[in-house]
N, CA, C and O atoms as CSV, one atom per row, in Angstrom:
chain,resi,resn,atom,element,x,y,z
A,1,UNK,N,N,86.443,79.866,115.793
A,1,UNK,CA,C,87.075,81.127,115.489
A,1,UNK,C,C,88.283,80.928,114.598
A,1,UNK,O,O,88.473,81.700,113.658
A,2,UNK,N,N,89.198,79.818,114.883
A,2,UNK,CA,C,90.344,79.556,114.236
A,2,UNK,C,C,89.976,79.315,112.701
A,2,UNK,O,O,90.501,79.891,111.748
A,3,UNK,N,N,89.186,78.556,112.661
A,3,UNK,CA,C,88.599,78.214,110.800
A,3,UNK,C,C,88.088,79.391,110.573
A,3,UNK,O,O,87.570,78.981,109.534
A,4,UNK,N,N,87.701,80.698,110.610
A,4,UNK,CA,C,86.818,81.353,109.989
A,4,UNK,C,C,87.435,82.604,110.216
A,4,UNK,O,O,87.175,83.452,109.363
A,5,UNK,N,N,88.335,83.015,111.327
A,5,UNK,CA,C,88.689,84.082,111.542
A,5,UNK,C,C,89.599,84.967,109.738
A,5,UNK,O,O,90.102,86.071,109.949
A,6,UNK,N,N,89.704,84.447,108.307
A,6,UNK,CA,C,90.518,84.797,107.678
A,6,UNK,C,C,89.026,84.698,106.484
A,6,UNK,O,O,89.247,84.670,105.273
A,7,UNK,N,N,87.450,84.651,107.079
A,7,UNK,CA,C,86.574,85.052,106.433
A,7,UNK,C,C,86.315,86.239,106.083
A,7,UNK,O,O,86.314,86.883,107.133
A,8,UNK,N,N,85.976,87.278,104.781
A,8,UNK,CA,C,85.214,88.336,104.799
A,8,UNK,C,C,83.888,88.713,104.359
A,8,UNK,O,O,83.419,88.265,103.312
A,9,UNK,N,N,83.277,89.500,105.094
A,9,UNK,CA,C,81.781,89.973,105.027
A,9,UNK,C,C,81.343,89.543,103.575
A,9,UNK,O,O,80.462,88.737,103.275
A,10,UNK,N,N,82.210,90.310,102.700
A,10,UNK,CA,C,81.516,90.200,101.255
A,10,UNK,C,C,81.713,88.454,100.396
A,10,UNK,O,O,81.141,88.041,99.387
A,11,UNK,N,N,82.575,87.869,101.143
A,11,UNK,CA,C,82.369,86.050,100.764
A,11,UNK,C,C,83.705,86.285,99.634
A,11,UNK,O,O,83.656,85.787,98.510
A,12,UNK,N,N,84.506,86.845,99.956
A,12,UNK,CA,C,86.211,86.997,99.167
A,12,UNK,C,C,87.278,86.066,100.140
A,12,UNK,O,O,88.293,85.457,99.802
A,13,UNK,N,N,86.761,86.180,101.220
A,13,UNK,CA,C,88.298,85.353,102.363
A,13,UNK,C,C,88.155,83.858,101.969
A,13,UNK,O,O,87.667,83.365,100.952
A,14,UNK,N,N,88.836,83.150,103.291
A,14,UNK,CA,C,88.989,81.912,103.221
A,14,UNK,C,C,88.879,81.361,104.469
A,14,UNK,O,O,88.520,82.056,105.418
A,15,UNK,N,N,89.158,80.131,104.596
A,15,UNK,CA,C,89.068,78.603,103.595
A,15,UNK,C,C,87.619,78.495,102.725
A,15,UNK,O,O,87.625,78.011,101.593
A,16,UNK,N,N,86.359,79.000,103.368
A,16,UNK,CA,C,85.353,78.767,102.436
A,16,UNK,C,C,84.668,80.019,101.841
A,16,UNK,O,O,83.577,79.704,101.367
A,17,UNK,N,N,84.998,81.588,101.681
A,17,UNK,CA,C,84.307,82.156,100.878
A,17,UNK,C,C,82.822,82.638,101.640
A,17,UNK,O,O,81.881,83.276,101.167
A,18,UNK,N,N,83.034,82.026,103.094
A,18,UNK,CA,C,81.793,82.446,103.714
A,18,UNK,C,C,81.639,84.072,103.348
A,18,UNK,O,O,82.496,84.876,102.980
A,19,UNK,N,N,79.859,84.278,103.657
A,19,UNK,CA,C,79.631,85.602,103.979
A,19,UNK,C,C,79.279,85.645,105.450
A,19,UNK,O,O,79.241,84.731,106.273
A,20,UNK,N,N,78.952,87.367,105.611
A,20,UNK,CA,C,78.860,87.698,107.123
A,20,UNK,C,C,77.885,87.265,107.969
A,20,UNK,O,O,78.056,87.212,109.187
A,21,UNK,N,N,76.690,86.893,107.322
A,21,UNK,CA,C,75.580,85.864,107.771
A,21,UNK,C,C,76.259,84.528,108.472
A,21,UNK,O,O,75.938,83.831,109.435
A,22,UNK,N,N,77.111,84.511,107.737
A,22,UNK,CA,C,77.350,82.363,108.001
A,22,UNK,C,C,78.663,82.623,108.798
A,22,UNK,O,O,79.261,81.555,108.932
A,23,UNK,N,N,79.533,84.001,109.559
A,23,UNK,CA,C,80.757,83.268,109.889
A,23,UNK,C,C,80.338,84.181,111.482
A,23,UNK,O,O,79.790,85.264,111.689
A,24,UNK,N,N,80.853,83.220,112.297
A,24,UNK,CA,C,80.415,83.091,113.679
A,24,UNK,C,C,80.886,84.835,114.028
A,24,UNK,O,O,81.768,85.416,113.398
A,25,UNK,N,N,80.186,85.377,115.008
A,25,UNK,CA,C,80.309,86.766,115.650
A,25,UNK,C,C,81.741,86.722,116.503
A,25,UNK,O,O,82.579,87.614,116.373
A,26,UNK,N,N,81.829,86.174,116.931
A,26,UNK,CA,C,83.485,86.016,117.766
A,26,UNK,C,C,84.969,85.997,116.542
A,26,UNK,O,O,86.092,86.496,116.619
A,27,UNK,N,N,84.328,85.228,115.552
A,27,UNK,CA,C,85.412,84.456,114.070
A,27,UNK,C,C,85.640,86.321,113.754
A,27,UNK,O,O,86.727,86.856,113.972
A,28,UNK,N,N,84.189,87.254,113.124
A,28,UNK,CA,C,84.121,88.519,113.090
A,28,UNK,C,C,85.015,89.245,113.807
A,28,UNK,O,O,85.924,89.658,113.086
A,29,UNK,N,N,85.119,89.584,115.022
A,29,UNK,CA,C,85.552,90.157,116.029
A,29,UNK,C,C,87.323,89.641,116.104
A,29,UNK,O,O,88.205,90.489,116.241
A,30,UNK,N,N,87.557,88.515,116.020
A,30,UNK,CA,C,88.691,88.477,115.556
A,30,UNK,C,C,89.506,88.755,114.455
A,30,UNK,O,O,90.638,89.232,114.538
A,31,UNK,N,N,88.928,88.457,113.424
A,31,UNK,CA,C,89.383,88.986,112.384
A,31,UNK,C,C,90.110,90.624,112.278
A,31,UNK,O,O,91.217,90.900,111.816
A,32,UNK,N,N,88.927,91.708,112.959
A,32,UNK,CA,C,89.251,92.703,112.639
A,32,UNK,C,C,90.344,93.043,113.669
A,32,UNK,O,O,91.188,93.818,113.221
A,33,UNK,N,N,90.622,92.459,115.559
A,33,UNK,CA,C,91.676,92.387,115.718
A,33,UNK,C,C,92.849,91.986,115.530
A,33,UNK,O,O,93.884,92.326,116.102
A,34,UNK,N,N,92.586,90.848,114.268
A,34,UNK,CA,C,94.023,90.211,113.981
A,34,UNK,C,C,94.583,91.007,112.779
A,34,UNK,O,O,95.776,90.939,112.482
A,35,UNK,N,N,93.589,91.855,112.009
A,35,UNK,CA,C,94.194,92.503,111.053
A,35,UNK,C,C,94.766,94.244,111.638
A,35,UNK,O,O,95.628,94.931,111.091
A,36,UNK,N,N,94.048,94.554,112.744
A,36,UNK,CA,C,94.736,95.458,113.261
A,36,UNK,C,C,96.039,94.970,114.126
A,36,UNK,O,O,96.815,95.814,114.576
A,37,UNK,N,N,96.212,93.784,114.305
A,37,UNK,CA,C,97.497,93.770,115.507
A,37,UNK,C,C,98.604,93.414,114.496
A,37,UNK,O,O,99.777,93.478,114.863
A,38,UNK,N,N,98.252,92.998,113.093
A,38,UNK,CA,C,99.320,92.611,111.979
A,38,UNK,C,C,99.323,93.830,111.285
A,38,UNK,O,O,99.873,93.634,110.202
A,39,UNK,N,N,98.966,94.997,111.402
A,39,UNK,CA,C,99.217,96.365,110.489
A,39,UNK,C,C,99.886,97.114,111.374
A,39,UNK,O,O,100.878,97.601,110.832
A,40,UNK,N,N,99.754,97.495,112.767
A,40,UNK,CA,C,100.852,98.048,113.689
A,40,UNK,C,C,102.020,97.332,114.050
A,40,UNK,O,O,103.051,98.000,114.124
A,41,UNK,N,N,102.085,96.094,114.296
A,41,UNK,CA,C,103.466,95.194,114.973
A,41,UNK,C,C,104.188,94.417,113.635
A,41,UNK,O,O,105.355,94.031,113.693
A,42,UNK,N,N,103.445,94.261,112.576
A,42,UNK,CA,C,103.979,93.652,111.436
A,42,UNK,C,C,104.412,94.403,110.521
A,42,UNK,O,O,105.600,94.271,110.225
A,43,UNK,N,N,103.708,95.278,109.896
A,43,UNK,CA,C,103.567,96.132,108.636
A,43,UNK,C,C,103.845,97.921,109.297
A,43,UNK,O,O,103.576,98.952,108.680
A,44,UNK,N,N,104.314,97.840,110.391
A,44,UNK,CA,C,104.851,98.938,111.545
A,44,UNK,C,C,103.464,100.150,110.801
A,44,UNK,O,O,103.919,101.033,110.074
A,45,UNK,N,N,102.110,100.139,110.981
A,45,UNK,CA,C,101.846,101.423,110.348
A,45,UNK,C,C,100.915,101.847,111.526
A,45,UNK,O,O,100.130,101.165,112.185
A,46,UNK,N,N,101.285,103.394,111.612
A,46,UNK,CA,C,100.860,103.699,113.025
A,46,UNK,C,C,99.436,103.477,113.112
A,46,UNK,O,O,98.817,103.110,112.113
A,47,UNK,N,N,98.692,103.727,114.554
A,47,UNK,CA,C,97.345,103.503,114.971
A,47,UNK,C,C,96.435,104.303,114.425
A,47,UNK,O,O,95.265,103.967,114.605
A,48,UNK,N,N,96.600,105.075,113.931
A,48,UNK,CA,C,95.330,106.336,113.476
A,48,UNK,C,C,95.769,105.831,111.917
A,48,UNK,O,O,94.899,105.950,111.054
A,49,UNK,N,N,96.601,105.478,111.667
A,49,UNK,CA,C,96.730,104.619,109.755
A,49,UNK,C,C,95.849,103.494,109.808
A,49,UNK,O,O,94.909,103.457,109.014
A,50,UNK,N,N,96.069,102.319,110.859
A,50,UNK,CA,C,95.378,101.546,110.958
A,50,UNK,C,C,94.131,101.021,111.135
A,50,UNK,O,O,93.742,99.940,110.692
A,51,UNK,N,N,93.311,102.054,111.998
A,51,UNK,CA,C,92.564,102.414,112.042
A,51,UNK,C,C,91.433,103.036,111.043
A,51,UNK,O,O,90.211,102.920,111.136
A,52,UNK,N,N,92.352,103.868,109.865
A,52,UNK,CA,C,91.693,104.129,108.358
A,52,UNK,C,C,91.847,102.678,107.560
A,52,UNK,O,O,90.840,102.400,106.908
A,53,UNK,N,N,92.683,101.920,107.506
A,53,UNK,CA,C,92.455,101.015,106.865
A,53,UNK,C,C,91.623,100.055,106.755
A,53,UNK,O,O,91.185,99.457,105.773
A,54,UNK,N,N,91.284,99.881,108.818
A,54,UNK,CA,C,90.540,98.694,108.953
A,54,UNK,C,C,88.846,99.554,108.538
A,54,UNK,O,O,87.868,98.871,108.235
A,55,UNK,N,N,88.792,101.011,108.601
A,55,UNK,CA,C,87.734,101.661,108.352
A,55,UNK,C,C,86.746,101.497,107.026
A,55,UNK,O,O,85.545,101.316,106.824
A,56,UNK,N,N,87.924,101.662,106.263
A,56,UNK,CA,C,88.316,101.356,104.415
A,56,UNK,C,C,87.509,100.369,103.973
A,56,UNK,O,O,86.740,100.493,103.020
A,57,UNK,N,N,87.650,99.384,104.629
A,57,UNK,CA,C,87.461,98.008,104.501
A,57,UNK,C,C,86.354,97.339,104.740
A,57,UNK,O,O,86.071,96.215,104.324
A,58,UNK,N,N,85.490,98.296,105.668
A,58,UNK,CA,C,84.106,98.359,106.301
A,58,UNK,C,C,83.272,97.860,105.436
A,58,UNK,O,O,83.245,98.412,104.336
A,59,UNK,N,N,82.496,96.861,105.641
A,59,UNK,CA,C,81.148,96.571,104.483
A,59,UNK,C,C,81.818,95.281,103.600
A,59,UNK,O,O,81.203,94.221,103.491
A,60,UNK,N,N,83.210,95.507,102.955
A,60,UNK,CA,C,83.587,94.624,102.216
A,60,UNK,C,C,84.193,93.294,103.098
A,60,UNK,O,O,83.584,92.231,103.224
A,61,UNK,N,N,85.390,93.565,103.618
A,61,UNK,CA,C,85.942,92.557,104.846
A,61,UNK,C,C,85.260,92.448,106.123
A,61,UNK,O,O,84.973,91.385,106.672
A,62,UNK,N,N,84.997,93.726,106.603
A,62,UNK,CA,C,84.080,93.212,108.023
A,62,UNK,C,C,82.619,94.317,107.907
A,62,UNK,O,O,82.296,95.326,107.280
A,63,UNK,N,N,82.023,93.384,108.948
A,63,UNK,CA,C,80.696,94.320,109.293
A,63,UNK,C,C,80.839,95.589,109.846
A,63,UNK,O,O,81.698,95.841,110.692
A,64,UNK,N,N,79.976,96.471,109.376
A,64,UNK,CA,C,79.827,98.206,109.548
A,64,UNK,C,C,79.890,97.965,111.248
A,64,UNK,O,O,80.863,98.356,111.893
A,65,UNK,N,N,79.068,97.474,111.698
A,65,UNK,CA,C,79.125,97.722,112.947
A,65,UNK,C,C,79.652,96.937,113.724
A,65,UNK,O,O,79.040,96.890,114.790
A,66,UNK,N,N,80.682,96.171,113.664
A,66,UNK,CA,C,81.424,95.456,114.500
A,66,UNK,C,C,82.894,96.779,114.172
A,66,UNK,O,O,83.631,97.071,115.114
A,67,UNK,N,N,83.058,97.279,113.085
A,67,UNK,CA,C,84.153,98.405,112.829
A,67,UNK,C,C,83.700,99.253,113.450
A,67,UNK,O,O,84.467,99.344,114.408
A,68,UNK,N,N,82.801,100.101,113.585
A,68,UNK,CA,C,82.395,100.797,114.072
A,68,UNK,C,C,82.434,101.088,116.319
A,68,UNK,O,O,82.719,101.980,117.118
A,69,UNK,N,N,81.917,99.581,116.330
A,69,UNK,CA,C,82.597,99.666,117.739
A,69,UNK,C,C,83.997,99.352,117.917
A,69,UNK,O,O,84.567,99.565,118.987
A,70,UNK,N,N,84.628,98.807,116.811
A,70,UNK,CA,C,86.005,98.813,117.416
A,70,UNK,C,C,86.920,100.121,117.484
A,70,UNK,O,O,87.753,100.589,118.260
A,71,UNK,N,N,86.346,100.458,116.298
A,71,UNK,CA,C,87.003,102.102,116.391
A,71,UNK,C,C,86.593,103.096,117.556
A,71,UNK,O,O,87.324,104.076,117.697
A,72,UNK,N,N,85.492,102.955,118.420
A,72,UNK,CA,C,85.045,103.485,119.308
A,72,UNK,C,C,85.883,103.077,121.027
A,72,UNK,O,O,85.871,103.655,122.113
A,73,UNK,N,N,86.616,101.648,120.457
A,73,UNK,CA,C,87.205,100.966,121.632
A,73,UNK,C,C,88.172,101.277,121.537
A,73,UNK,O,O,88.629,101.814,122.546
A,74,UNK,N,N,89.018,101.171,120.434
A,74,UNK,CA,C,90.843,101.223,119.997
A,74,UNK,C,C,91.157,102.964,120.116
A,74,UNK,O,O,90.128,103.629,119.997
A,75,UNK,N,N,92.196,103.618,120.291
A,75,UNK,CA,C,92.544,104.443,120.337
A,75,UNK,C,C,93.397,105.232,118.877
A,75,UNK,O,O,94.235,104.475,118.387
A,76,UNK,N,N,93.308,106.255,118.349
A,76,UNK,CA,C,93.570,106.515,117.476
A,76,UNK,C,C,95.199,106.739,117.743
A,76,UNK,O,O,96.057,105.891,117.494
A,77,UNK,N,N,95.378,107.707,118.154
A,77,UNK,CA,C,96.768,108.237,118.899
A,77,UNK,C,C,96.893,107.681,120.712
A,77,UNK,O,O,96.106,107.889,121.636
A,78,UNK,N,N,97.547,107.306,120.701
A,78,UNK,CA,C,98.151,106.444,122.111
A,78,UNK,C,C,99.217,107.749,122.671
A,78,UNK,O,O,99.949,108.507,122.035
A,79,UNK,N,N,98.901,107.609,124.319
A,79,UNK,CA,C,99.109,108.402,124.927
A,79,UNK,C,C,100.768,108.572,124.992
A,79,UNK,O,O,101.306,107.544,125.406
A,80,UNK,N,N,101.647,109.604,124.685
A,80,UNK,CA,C,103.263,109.485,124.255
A,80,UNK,C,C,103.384,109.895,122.831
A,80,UNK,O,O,104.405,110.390,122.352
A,81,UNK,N,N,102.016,109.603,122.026
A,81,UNK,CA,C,102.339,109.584,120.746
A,81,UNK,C,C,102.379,111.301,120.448
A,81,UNK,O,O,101.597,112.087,120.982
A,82,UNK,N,N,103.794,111.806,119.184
A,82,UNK,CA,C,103.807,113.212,118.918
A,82,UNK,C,C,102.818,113.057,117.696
A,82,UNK,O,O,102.773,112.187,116.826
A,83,UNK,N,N,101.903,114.374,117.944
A,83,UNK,CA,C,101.477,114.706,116.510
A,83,UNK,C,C,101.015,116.411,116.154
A,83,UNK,O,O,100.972,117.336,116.964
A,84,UNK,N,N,100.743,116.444,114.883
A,84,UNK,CA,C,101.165,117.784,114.260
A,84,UNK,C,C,99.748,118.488,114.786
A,84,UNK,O,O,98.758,117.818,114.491
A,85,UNK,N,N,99.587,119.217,115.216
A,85,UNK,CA,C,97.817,119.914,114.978
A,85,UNK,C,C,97.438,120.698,114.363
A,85,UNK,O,O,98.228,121.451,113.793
A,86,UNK,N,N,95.941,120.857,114.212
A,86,UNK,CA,C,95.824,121.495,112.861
A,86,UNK,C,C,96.130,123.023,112.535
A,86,UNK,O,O,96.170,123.509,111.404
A,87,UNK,N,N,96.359,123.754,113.856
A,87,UNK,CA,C,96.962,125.167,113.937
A,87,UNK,C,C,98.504,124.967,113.189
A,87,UNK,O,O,99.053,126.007,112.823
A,88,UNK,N,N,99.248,123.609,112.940
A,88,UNK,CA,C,100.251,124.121,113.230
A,88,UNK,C,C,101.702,123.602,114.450
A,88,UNK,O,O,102.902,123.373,114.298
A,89,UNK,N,N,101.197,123.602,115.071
A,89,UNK,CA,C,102.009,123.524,116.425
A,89,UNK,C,C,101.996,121.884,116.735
A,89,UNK,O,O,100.952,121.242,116.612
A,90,UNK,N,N,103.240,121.270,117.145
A,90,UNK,CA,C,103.374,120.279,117.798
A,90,UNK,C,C,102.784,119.723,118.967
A,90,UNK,O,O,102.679,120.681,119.733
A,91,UNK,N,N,102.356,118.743,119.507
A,91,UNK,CA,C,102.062,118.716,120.455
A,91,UNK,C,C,101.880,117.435,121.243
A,91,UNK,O,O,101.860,116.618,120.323
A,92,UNK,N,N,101.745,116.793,122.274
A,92,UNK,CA,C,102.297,115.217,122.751
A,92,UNK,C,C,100.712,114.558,123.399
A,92,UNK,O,O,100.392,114.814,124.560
A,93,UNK,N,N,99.968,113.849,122.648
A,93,UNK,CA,C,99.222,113.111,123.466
A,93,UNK,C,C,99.421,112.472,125.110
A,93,UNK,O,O,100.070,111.443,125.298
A,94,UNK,N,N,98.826,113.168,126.137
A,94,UNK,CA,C,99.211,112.889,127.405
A,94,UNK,C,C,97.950,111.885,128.196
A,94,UNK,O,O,98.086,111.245,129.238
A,95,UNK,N,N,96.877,111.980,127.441
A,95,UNK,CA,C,95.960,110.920,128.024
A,95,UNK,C,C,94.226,111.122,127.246
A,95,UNK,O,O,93.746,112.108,126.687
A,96,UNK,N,N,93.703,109.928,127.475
A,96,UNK,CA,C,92.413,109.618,126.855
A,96,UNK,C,C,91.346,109.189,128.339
A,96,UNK,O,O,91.324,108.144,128.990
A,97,UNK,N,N,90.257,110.906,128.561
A,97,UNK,CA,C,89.722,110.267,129.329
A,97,UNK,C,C,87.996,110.088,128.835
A,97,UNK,O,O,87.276,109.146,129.168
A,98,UNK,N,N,87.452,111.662,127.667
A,98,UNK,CA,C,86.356,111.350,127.358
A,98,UNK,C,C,85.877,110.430,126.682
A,98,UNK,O,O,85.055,109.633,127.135
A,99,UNK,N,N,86.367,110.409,125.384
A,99,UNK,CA,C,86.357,109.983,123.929
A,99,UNK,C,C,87.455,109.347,123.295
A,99,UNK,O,O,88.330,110.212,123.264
A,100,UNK,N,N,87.816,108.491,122.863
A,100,UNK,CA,C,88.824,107.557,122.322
A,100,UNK,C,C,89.465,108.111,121.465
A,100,UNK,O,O,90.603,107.674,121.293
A,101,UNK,N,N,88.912,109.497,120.433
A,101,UNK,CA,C,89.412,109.777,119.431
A,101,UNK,C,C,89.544,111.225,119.718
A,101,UNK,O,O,89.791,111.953,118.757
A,102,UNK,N,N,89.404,111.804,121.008
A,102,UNK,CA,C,89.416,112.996,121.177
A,102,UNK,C,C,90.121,113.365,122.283
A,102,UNK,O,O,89.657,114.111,123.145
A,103,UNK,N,N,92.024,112.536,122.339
A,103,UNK,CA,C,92.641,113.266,123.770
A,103,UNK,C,C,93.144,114.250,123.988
A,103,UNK,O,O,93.380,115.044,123.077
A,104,UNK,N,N,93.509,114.537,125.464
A,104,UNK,CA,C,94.458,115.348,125.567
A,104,UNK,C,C,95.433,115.598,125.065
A,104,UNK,O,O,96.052,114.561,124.827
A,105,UNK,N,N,96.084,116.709,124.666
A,105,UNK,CA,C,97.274,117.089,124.117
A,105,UNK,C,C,98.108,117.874,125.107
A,105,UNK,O,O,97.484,118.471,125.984
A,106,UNK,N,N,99.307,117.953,125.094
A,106,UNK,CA,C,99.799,118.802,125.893
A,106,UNK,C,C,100.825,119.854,124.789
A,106,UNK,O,O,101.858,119.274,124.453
A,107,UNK,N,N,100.701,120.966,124.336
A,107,UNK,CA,C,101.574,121.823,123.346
A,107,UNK,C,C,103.415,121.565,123.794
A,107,UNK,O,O,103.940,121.592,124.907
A,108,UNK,N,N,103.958,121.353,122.588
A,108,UNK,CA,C,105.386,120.954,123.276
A,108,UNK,C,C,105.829,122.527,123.593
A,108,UNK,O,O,106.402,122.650,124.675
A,109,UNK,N,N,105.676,123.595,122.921
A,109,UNK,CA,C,106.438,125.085,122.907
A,109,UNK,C,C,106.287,125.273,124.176
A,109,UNK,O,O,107.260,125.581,124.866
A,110,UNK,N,N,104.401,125.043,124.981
A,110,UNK,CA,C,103.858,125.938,125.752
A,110,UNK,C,C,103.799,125.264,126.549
A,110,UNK,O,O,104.057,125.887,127.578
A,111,UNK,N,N,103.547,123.996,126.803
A,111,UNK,CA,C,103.583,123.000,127.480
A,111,UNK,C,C,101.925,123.204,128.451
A,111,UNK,O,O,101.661,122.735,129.558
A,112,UNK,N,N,101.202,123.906,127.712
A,112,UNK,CA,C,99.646,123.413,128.164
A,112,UNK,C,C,99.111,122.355,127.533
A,112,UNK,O,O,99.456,121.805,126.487
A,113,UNK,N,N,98.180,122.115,128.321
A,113,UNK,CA,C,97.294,120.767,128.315
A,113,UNK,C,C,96.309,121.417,128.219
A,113,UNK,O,O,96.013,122.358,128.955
A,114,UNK,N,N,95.286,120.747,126.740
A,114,UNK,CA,C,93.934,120.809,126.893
A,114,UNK,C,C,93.457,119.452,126.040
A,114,UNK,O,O,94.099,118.678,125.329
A,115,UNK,N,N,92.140,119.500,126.398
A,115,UNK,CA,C,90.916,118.115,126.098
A,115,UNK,C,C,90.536,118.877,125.144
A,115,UNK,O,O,89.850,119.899,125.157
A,116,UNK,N,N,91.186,118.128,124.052
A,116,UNK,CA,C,90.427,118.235,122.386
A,116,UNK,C,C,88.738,117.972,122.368
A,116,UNK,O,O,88.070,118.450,121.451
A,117,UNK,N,N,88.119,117.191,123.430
A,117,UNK,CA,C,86.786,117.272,123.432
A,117,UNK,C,C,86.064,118.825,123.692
A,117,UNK,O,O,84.939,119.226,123.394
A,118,UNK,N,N,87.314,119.572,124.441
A,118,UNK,CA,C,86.697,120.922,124.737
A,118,UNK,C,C,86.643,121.625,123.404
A,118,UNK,O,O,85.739,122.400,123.091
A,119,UNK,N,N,87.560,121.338,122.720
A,119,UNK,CA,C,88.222,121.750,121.421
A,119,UNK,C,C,87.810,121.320,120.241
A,119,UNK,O,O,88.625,120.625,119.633
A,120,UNK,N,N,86.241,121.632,119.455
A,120,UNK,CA,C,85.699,120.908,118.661
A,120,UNK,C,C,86.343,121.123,117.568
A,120,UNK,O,O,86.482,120.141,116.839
A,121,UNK,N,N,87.044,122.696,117.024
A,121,UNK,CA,C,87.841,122.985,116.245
A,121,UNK,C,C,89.163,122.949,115.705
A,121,UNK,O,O,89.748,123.271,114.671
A,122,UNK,N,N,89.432,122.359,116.964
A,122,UNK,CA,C,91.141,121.579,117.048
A,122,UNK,C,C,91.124,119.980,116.173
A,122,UNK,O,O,90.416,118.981,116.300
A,123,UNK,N,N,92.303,120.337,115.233
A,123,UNK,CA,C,92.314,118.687,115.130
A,123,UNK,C,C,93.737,118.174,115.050
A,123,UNK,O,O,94.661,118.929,114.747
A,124,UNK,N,N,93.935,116.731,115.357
A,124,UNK,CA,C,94.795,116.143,114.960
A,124,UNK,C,C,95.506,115.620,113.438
A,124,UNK,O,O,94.923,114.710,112.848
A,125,UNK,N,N,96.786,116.219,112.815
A,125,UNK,CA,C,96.540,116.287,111.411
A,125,UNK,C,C,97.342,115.396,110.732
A,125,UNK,O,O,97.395,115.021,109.561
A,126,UNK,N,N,98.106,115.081,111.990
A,126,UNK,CA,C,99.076,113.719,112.100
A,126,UNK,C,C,100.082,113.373,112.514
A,126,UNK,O,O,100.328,114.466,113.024
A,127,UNK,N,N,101.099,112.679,112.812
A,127,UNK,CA,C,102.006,112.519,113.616
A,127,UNK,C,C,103.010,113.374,113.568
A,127,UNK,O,O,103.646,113.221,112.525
A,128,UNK,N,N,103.419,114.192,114.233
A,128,UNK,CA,C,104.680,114.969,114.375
A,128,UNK,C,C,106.136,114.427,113.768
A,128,UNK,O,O,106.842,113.549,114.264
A,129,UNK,N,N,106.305,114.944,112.950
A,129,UNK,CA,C,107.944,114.400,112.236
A,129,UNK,C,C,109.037,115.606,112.919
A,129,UNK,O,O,109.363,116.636,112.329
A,130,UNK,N,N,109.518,115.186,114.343
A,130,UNK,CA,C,110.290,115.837,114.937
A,130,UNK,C,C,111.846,115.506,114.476
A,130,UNK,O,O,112.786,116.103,115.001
């Protein structure tokens, strides 16, 4: 994992230029967590940014479907996090129980809580600049 983890899919990384055929499934799997844990704690860019980036990147740096489940695992907005919605209105992520990309919000004005899964028309439009 250590030699290969700084490989990408399309045979651009390093030390050897491997492609996604030749670099071990674990080397894969790290990669795309080491480039997400160096874009939030290093490069400070929030989780739902990071998350588009490592998305971005899909096909060229890592495999469609190793991104694909990670984005299904990782959380977009983390529970605490403020963000804007698409009505408009502020509102505070309070927990993730269906869907990873679809939590609860709680409205800061009104202070209800609802499951954006109930809410197919609701969206998150981005972080609240309070």
């Amino acid at each position: 994992m250590a030699y290969q983890h700084h490989e990408h899919a399309d045979g651009s990384g390093a030390p050897r230029g491997l492609k996604e055929t030749n670099i071990h499934l674990y080397a894969q799997i790290c990669t795309i967590a080491n480039e997400y844990e160096n874009l939030i704690s290093t490069e400070f860019v929030p989780p739902h940014e990071a998350l588009e980036i490592i998305m971005a990147r899909s096909s060229i740096r890592y495999s469609q479907q190793l991104v694909r489940l990670f984005v299904d695992t990782i959380p977009a907005y983390l529970p605490g996090t403020t963000v804007k919605m698409s009505d408009g209105r502020n509102a505070i992520v309070t927990k993730i129980v269906e869907h990873m990309q679809r939590p609860y919000v709680r409205y800061m004005d009104t202070h209800e809580e609802i499951s954006l899964v109930d809410h197919p028309s609701l969206l998150i439009a981005g972080q609240a600049i309070l």
